[in-house]
CHARMM internal coordinates of N, CA and C (Angstrom, degrees):
IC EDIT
DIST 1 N 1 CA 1.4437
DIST 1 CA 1 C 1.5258
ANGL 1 N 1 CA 1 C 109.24
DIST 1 C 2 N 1.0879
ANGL 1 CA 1 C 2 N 131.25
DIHE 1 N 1 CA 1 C 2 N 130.20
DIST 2 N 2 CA 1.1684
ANGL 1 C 2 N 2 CA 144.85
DIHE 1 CA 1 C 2 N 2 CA -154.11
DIST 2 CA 2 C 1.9528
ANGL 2 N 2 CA 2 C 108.97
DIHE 1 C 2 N 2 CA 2 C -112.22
DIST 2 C 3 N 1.4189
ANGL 2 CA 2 C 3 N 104.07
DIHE 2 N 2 CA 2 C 3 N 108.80
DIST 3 N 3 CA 1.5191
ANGL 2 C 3 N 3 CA 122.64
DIHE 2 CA 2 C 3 N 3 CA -158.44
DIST 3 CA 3 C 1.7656
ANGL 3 N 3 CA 3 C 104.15
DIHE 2 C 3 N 3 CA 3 C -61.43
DIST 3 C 4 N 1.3366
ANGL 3 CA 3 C 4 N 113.03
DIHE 3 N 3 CA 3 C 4 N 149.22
DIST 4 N 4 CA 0.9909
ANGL 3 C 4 N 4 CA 112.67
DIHE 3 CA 3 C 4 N 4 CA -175.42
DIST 4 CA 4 C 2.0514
ANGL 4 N 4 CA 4 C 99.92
DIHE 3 C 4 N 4 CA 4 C -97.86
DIST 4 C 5 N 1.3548
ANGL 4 CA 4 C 5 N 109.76
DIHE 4 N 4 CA 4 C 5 N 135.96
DIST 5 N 5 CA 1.1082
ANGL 4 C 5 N 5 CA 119.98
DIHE 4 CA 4 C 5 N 5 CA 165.36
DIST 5 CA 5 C 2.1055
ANGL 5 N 5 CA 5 C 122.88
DIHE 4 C 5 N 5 CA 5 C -57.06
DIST 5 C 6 N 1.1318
ANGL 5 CA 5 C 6 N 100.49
DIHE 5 N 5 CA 5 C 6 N 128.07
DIST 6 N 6 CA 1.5059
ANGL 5 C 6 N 6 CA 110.85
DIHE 5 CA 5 C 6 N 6 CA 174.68
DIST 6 CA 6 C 1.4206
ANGL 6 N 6 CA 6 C 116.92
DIHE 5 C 6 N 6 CA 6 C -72.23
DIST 6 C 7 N 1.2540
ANGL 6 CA 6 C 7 N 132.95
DIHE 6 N 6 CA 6 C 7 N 140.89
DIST 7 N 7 CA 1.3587
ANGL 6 C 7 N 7 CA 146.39
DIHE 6 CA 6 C 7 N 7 CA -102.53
DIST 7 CA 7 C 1.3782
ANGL 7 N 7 CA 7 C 162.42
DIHE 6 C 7 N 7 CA 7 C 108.98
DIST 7 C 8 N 1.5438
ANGL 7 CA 7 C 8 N 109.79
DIHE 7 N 7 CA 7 C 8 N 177.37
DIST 8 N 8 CA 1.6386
ANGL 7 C 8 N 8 CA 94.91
DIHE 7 CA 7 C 8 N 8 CA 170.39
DIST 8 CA 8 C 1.3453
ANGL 8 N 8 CA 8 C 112.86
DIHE 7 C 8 N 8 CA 8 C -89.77
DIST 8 C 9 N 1.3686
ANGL 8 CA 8 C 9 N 103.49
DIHE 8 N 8 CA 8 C 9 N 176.50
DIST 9 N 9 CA 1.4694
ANGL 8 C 9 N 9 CA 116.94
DIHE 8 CA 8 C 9 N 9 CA -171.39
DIST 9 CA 9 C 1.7405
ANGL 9 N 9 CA 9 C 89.77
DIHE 8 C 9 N 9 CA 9 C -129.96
DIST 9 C 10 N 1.2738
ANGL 9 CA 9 C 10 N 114.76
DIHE 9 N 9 CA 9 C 10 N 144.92
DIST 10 N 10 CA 1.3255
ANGL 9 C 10 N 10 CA 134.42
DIHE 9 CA 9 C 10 N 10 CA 169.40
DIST 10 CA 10 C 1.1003
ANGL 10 N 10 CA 10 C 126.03
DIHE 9 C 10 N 10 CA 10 C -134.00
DIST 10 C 11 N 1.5695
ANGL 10 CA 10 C 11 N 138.19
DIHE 10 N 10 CA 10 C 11 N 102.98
DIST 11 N 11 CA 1.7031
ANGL 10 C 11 N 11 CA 120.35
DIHE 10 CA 10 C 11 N 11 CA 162.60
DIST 11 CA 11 C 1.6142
ANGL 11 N 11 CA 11 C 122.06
DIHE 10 C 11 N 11 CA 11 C -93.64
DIST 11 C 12 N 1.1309
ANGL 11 CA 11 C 12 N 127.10
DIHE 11 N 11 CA 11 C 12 N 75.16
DIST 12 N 12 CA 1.2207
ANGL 11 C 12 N 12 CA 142.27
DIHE 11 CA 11 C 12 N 12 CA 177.52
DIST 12 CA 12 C 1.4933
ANGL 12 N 12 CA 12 C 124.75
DIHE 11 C 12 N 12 CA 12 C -61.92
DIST 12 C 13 N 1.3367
ANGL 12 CA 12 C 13 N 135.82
DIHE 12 N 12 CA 12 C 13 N 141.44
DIST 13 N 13 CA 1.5694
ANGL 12 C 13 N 13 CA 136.36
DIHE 12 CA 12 C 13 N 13 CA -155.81
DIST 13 CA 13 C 1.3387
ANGL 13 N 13 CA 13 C 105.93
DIHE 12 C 13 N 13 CA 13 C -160.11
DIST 13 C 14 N 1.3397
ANGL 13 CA 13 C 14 N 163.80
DIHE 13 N 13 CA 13 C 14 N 133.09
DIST 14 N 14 CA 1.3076
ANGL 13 C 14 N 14 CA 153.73
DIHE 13 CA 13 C 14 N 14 CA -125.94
DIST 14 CA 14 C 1.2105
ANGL 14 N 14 CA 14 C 134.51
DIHE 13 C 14 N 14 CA 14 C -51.55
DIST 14 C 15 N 1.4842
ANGL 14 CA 14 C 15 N 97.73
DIHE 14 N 14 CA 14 C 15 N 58.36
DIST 15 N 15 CA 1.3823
ANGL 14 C 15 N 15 CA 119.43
DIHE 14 CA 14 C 15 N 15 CA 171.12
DIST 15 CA 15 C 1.8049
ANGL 15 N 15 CA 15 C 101.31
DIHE 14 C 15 N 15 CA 15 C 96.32
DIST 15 C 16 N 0.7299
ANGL 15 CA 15 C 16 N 92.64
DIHE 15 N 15 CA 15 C 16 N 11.13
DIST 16 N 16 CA 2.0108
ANGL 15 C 16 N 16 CA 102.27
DIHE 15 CA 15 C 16 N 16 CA 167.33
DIST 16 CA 16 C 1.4886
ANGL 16 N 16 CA 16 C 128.62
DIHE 15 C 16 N 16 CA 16 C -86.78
DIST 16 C 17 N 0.9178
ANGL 16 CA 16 C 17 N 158.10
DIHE 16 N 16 CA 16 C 17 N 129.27
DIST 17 N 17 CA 1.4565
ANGL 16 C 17 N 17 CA 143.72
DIHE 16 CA 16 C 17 N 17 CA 174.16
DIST 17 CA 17 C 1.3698
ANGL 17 N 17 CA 17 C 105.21
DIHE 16 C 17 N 17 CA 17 C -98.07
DIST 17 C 18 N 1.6083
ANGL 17 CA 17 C 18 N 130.08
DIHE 17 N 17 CA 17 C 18 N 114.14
DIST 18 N 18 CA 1.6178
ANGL 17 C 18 N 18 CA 132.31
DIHE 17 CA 17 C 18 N 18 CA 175.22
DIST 18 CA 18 C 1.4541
ANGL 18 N 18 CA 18 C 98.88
DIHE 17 C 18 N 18 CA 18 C -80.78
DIST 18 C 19 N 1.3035
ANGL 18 CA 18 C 19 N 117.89
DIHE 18 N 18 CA 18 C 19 N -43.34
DIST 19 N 19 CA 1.5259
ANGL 18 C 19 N 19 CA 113.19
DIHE 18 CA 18 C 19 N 19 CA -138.19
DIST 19 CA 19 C 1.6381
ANGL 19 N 19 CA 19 C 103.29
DIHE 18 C 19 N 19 CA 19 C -146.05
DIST 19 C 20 N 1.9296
ANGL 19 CA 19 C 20 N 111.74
DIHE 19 N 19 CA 19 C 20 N 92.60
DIST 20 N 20 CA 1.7341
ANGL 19 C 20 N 20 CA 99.73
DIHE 19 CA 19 C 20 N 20 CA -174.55
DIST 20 CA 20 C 1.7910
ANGL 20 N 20 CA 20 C 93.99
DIHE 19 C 20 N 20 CA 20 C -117.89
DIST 20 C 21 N 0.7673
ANGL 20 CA 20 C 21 N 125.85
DIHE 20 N 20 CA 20 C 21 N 138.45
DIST 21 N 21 CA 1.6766
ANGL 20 C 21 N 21 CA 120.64
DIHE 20 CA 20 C 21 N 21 CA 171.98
DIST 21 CA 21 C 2.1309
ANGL 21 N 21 CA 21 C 89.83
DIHE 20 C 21 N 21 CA 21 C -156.20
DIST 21 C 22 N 1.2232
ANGL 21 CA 21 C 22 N 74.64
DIHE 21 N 21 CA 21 C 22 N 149.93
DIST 22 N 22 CA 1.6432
ANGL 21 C 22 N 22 CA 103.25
DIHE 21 CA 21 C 22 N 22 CA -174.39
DIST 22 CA 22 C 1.8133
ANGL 22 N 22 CA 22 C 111.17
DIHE 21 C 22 N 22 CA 22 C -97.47
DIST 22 C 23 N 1.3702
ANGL 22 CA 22 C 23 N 123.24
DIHE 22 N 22 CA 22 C 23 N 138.19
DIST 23 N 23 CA 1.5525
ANGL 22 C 23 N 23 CA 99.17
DIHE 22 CA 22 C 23 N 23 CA 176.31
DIST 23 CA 23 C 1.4064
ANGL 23 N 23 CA 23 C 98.72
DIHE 22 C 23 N 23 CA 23 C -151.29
DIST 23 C 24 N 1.3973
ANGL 23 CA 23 C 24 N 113.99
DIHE 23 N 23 CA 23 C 24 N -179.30
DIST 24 N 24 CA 1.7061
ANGL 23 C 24 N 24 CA 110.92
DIHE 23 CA 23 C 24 N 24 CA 172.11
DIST 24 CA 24 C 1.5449
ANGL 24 N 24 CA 24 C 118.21
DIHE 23 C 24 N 24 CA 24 C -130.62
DIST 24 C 25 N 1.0023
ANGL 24 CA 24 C 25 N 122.33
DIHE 24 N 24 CA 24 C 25 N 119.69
DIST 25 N 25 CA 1.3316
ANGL 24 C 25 N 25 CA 132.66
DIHE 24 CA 24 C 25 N 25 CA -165.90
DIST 25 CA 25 C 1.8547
ANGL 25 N 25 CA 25 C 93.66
DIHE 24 C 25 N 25 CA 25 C -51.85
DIST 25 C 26 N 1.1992
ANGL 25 CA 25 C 26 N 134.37
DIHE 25 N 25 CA 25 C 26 N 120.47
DIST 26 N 26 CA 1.5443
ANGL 25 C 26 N 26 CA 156.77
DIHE 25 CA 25 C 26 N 26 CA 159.58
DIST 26 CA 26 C 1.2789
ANGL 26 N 26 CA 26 C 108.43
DIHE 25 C 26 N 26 CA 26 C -87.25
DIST 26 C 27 N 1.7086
ANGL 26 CA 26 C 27 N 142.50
DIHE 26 N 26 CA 26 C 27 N 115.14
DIST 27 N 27 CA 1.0158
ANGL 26 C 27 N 27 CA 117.40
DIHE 26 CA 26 C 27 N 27 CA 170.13
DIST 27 CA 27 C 1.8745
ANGL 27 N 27 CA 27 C 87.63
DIHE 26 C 27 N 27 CA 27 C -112.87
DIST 27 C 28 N 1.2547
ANGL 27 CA 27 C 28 N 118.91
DIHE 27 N 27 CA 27 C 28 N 111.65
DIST 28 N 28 CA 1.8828
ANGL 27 C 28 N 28 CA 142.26
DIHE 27 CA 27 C 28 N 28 CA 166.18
DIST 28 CA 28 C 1.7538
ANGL 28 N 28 CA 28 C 80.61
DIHE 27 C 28 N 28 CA 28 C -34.28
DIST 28 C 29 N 1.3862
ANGL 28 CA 28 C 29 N 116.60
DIHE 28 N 28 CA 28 C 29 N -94.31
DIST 29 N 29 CA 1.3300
ANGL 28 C 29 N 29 CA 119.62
DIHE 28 CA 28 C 29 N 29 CA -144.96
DIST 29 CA 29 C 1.5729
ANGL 29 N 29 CA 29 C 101.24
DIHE 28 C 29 N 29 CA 29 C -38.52
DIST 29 C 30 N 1.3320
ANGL 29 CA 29 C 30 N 149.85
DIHE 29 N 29 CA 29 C 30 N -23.42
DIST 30 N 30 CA 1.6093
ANGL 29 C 30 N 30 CA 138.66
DIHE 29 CA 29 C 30 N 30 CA -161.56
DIST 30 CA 30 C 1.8149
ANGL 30 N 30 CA 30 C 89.66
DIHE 29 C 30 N 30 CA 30 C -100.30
DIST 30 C 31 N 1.4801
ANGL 30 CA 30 C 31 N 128.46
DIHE 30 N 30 CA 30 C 31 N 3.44
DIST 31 N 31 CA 1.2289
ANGL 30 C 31 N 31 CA 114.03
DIHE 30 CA 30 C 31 N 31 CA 166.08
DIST 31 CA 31 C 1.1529
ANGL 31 N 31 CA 31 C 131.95
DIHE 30 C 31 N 31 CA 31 C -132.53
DIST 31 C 32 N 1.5777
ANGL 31 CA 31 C 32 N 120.38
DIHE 31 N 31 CA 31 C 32 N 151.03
DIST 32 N 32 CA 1.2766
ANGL 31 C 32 N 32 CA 121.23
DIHE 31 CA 31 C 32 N 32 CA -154.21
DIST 32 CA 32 C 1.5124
ANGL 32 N 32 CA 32 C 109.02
DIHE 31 C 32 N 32 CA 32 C -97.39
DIST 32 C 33 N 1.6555
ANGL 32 CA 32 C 33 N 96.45
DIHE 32 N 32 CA 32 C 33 N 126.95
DIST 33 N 33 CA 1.6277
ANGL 32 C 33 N 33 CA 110.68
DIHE 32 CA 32 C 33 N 33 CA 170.14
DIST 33 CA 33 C 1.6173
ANGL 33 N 33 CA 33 C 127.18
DIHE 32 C 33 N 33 CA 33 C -41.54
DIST 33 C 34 N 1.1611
ANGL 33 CA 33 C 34 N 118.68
DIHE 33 N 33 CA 33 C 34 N -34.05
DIST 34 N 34 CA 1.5300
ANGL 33 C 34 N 34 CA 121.71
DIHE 33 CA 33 C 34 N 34 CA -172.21
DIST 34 CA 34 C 1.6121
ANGL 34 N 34 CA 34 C 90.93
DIHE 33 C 34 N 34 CA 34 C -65.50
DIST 34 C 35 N 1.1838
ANGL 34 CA 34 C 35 N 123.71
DIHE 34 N 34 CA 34 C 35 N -36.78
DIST 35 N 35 CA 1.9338
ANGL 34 C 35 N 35 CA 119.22
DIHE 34 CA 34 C 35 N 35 CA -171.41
DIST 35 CA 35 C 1.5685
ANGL 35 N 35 CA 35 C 99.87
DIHE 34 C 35 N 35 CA 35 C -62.62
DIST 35 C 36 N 0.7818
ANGL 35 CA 35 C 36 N 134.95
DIHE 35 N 35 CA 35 C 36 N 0.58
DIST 36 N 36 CA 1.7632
ANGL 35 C 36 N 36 CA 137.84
DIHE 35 CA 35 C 36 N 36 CA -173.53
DIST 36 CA 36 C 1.3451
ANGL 36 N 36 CA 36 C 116.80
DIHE 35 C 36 N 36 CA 36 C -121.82
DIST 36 C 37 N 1.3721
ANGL 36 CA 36 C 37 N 116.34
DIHE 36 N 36 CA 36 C 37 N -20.07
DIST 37 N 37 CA 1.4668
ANGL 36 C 37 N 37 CA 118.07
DIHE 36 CA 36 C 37 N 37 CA 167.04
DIST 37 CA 37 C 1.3443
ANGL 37 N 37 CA 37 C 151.33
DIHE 36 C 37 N 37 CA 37 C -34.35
DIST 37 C 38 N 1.2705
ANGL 37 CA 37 C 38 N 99.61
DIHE 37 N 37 CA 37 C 38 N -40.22
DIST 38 N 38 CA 1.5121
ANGL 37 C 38 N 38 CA 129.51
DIHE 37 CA 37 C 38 N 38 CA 170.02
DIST 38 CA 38 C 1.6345
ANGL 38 N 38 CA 38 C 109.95
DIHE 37 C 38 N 38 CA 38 C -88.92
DIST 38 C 39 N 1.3333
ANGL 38 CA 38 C 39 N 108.77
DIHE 38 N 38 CA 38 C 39 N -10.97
DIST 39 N 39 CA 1.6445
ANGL 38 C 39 N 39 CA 99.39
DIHE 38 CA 38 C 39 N 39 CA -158.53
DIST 39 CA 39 C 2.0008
ANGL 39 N 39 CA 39 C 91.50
DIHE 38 C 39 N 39 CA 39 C -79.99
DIST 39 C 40 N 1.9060
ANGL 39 CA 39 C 40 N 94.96
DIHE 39 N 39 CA 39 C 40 N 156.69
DIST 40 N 40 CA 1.1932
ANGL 39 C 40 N 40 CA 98.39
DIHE 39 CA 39 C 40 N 40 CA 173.63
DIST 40 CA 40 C 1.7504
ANGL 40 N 40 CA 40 C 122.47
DIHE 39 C 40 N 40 CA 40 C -99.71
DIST 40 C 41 N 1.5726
ANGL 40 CA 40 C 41 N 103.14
DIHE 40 N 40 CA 40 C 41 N 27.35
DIST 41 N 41 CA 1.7423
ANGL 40 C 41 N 41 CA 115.75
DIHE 40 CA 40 C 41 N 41 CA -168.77
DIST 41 CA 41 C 1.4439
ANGL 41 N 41 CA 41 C 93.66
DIHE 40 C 41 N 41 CA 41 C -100.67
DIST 41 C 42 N 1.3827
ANGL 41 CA 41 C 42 N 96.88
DIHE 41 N 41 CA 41 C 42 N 135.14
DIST 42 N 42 CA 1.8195
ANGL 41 C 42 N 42 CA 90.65
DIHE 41 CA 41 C 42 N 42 CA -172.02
DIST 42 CA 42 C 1.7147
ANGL 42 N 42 CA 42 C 92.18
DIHE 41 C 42 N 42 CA 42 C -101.24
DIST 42 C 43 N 1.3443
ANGL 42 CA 42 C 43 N 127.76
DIHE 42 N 42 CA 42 C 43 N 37.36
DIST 43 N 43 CA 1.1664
ANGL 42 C 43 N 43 CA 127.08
DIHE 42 CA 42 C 43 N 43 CA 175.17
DIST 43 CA 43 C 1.3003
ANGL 43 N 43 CA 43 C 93.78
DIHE 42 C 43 N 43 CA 43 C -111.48
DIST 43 C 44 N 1.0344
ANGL 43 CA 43 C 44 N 153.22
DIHE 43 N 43 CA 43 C 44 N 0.03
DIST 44 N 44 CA 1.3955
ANGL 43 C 44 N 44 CA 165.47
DIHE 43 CA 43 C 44 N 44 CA -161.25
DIST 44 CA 44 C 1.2463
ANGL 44 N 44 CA 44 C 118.05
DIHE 43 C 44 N 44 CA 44 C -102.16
DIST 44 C 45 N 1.4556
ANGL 44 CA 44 C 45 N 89.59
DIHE 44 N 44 CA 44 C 45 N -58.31
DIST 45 N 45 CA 1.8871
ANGL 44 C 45 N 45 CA 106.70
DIHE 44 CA 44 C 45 N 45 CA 171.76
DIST 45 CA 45 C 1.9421
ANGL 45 N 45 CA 45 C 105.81
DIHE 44 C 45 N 45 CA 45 C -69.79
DIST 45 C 46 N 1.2585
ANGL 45 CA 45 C 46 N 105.83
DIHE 45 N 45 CA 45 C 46 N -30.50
DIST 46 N 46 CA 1.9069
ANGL 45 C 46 N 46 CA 108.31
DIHE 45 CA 45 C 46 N 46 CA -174.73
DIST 46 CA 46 C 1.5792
ANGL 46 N 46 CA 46 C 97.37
DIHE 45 C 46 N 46 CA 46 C -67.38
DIST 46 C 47 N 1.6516
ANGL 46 CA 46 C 47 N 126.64
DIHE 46 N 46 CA 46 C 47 N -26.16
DIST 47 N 47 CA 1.5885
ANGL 46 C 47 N 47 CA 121.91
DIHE 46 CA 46 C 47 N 47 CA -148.34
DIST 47 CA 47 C 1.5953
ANGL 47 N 47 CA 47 C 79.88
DIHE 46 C 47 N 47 CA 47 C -106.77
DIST 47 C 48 N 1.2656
ANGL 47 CA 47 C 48 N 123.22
DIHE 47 N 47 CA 47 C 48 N -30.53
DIST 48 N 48 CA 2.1404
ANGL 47 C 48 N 48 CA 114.82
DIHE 47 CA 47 C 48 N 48 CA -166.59
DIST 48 CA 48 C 1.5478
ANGL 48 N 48 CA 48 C 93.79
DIHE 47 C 48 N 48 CA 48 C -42.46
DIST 48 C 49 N 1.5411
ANGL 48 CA 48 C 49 N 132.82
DIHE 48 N 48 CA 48 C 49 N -41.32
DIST 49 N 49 CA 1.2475
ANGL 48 C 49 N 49 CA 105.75
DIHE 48 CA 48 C 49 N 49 CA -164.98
DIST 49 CA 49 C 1.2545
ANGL 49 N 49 CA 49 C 134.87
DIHE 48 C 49 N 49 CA 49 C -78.27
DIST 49 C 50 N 1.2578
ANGL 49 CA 49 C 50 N 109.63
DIHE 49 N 49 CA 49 C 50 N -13.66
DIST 50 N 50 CA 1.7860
ANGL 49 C 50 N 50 CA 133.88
DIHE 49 CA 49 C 50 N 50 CA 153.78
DIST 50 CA 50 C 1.3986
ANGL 50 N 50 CA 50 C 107.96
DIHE 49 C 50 N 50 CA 50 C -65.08
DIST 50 C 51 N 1.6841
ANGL 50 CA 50 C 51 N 145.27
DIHE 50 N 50 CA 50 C 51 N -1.97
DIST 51 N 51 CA 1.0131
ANGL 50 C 51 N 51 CA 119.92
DIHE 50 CA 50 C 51 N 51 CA 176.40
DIST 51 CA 51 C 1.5036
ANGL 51 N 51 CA 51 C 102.66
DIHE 50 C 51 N 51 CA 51 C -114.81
DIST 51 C 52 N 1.8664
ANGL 51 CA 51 C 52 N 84.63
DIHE 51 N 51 CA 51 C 52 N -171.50
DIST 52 N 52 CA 1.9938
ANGL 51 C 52 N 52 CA 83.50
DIHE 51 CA 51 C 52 N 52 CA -166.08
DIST 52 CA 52 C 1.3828
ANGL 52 N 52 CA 52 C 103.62
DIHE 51 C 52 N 52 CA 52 C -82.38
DIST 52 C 53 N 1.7205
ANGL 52 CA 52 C 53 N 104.76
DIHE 52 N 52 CA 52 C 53 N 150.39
DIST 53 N 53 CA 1.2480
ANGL 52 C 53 N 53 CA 121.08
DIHE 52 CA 52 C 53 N 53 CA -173.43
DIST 53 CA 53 C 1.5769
ANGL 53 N 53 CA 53 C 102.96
DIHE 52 C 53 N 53 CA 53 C 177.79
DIST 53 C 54 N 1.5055
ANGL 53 CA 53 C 54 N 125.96
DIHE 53 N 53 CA 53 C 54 N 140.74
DIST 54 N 54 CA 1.3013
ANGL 53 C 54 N 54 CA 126.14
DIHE 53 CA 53 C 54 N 54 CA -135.28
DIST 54 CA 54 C 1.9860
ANGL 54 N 54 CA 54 C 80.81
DIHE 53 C 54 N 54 CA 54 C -117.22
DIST 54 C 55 N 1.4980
ANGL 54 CA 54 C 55 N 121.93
DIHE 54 N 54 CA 54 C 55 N -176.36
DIST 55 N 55 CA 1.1005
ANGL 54 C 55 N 55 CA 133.91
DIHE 54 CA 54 C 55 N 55 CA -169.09
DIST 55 CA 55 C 1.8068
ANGL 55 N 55 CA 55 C 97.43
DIHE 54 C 55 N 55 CA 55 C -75.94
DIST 55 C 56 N 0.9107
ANGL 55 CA 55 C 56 N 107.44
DIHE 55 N 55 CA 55 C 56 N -49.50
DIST 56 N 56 CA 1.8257
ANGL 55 C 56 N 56 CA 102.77
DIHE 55 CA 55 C 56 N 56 CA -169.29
DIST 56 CA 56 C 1.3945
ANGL 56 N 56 CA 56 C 91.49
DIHE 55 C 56 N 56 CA 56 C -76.72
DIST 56 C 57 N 1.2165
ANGL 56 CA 56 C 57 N 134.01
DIHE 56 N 56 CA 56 C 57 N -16.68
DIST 57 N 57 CA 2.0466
ANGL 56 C 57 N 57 CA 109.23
DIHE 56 CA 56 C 57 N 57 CA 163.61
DIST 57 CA 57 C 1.1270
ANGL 57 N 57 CA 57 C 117.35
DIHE 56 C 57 N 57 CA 57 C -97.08
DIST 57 C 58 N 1.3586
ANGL 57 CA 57 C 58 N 136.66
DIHE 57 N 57 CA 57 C 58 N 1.31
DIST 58 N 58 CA 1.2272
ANGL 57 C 58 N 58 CA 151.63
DIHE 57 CA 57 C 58 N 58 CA 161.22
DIST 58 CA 58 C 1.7927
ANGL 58 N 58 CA 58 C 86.55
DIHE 57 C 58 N 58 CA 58 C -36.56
DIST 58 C 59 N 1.8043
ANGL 58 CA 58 C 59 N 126.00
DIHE 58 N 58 CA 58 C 59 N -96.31
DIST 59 N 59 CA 0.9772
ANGL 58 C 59 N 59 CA 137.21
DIHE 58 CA 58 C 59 N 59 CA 163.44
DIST 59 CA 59 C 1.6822
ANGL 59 N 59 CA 59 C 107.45
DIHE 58 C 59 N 59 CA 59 C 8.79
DIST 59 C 60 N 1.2396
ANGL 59 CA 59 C 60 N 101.78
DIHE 59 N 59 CA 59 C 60 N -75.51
DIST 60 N 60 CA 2.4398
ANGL 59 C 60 N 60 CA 118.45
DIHE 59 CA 59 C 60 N 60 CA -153.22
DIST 60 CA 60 C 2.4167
ANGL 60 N 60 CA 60 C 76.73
DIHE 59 C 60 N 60 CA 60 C -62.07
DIST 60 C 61 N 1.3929
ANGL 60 CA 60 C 61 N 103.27
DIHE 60 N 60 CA 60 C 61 N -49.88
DIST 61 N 61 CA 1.4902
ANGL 60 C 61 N 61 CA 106.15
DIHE 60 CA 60 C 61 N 61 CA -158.09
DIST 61 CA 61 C 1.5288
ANGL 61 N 61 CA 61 C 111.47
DIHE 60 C 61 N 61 CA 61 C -57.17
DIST 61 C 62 N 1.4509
ANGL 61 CA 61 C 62 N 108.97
DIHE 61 N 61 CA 61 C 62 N -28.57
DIST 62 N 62 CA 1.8978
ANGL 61 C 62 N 62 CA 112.23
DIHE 61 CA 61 C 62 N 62 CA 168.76
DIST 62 CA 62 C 1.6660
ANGL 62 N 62 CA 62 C 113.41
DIHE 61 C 62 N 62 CA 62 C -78.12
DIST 62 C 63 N 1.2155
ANGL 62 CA 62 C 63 N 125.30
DIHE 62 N 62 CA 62 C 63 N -60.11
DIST 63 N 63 CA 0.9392
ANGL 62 C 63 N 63 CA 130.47
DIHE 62 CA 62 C 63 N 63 CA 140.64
DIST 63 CA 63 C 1.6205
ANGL 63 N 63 CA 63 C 123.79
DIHE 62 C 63 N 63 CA 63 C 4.83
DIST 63 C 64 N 2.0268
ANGL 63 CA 63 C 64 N 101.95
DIHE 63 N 63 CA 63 C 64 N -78.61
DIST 64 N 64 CA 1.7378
ANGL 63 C 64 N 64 CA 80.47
DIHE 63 CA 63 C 64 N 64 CA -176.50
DIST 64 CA 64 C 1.4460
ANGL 64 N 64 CA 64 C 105.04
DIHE 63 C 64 N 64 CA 64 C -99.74
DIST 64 C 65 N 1.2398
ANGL 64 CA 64 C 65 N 127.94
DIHE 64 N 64 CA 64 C 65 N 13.82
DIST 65 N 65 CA 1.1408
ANGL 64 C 65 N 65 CA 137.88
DIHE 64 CA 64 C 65 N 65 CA 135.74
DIST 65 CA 65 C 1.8634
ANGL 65 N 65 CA 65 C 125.51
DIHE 64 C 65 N 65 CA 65 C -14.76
DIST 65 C 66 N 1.3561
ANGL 65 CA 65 C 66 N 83.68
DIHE 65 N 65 CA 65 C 66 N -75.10
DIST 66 N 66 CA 1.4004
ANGL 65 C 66 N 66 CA 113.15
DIHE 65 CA 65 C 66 N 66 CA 172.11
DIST 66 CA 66 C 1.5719
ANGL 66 N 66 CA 66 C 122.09
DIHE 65 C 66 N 66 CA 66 C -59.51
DIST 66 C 67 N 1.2993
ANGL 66 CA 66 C 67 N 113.20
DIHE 66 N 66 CA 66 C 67 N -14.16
DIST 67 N 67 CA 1.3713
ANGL 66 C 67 N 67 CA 133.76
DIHE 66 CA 66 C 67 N 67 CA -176.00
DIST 67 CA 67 C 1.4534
ANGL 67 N 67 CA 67 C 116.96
DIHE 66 C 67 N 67 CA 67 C -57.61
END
COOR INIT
IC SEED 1 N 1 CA 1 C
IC BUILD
């Protein structure tokens, strides 16, 4: 699968701009779940499973998940 570049986004139509928003490419897997633990964004806890974390923390990560 072929990564999307960081940047703007544009949907443009004869010479109009509908749609400009700015973003930053995040890659989850190069970061570690324990840094999100404490946080109170429950978008945080939805992204832990995209980040790195090995088979025996899989287990501790549902767990305080569940917290």
């Amino acid at each position: 699968m072929e990564s999307l570049p960081a940047g703007p986004f544009r949907l443009e139509s004869l010479g109009k701009t509908f749609v400009r928003f700015e973003f930053h490419l995040i890659k989850l897997k190069n970061l570690d779940y324990r840094l999100f633990l404490e946080s109170d964004n429950p978008l945080a806890y939805a992204l832990m499973a995209k980040m790195d974390y090995n088979r025996r923390e899989r287990v501790r990560l549902k767990a305080d998940f569940l917290r």
